[in-house]
Structures are given as structure tokens and as C-alpha cells.
C-alpha positions as CSV (number, residue, x, y, z in Angstrom):
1,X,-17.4,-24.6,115.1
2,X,-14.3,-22.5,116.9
3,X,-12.8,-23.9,120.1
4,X,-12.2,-20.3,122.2
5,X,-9.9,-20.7,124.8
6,X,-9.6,-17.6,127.2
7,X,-6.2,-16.6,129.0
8,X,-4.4,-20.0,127.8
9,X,-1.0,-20.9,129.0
10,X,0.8,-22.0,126.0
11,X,4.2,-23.9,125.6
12,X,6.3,-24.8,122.7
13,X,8.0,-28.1,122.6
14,X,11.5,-27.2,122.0
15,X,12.5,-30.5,119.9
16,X,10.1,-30.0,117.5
17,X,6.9,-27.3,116.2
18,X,4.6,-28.6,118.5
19,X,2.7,-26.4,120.6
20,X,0.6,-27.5,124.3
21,X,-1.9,-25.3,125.1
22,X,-3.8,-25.2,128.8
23,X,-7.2,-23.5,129.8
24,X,-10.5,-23.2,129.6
25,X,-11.7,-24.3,125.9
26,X,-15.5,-23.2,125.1
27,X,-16.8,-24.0,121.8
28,X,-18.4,-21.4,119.9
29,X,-20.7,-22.0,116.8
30,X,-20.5,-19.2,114.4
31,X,-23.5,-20.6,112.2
32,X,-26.0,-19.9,115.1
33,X,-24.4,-16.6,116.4
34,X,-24.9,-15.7,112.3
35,X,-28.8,-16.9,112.7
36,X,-29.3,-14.8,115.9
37,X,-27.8,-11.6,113.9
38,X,-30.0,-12.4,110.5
39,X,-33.0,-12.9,112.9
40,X,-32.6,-9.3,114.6
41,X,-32.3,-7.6,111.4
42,X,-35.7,-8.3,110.7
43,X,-37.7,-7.9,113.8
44,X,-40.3,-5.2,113.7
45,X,-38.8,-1.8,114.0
46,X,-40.0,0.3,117.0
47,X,-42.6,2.9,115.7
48,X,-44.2,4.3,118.4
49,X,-41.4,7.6,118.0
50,X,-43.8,7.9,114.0
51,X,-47.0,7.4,115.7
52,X,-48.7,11.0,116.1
53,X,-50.8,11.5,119.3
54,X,-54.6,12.2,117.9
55,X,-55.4,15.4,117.9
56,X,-57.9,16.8,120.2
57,X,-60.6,17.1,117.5
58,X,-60.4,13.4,116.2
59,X,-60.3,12.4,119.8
60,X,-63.7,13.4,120.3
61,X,-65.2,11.9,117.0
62,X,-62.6,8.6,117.8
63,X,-65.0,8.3,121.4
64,X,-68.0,7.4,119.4
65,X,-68.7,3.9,119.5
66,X,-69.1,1.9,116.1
67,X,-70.7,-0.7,115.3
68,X,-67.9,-3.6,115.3
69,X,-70.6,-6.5,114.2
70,X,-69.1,-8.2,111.0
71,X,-65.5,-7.2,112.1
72,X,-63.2,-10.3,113.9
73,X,-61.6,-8.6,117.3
74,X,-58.1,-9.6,116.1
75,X,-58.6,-8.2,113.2
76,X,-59.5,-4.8,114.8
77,X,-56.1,-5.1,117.4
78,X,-54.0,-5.7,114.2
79,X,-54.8,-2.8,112.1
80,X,-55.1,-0.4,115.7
81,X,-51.3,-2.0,116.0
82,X,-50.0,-1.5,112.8
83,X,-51.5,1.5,111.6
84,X,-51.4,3.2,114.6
85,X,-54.9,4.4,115.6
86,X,-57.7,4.4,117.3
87,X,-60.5,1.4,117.7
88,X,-63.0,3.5,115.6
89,X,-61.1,4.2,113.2
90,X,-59.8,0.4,113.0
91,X,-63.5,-0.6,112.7
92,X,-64.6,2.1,110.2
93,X,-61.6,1.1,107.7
94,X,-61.9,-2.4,108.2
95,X,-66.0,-2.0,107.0
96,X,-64.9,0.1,104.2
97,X,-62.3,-2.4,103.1
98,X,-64.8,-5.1,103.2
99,X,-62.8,-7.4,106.2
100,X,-59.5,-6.6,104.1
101,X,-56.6,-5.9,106.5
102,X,-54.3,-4.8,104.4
103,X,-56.2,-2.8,102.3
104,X,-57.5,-1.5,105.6
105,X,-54.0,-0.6,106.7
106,X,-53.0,0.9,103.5
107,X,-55.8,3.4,103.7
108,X,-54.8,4.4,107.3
109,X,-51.4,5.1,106.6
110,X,-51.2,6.6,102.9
């Protein structure tokens, strides 16, 4: 813990080494400012600048619906999130990987 005081007024005791110090004294906890730091060095980067639009022949094949039966919805919205693609393509890796979502997202970004 620091004690910060901003624009103090300080004055020295001239019969001895002792100091008095006036202001505005805020205490500052440099074990949670460190937690804060450590905790935004590992949030999620942003991606969406390594994310490639679809190209205009995969967008037409991506319209097709597929059968999502077998599949949890969350499970779909995670891989579309992280792998960065379309809902079809989600689903059709998601089958292929037997439910697996990280094998799923693997295959969609190797």
C-alpha cells in the first residue's frame, strides 16, 4: 500500500529532521493495479483485422442450410466465433469432428 499525496505543502521542523506534510493523501494499492495489468495481458486479442471476408464462391455454397440436428447451438456460436466462419461451415466441422470443438476449430483454421 503507497499513501500518494498530490501538490503537498511540506515543512521542515528546524530543531530537529522532522518533516510535516499537508494535502490530500489517497492510498494506492500496487498489488491490485499489478492484477488489473496481468489480467489485460491475457484477454482475447482482437482478430477480426485476420478474419478474411468469404469469398463470393463459398458464400453461395455457405447459404445452404445444413442439417444442425445432433449439434448444441452454443457449440455452433463458439467455433463460428473462434474460427471465424460461417454457420455451415460451423455445423459441417463440428459433424465431422464427432461434437469435438476443438478438434472442430483446428480443422477450420489449419
Amino acid at each position: 500500500i503507497l499513501f500518494v499525496i498530490s501538490k503537498p505543502d511540506v515543512f521542515k521542523s528546524p530543531a530537529s529532521d522532522t518533516y510535516v506534510i499537508f494535502g490530500e493523501a489517497k492510498i494506492e494499492d500496487l498489488s491490485s493495479q499489478l492484477q488489473t495489468q496481468a489480467a489485460e495481458q491475457f484477454k482475447a486479442p482482437d482478430l477480426s483485422h485476420v478474419i478474411s471476408k468469404p469469398e463470393t464462391s463459398s458464400a453461395a455454397q455457405d447459404d445452404e442450410d445444413v442439417d444442425e440436428t445432433g449439434v448444441e447451438p452454443k457449440d455452433i456460436e463458439l467455433v463460428m466465433t473462434q474460427a471465424g466462419v460461417s454457420r455451415a461451415k460451423a455445423v459441417k466441422a463440428l459433424k465431422a469432428a464427432d461434437g469435438d470443438i476443438v478438434t472442430a476449430i483446428m480443422e477450420l483454421t489449419n
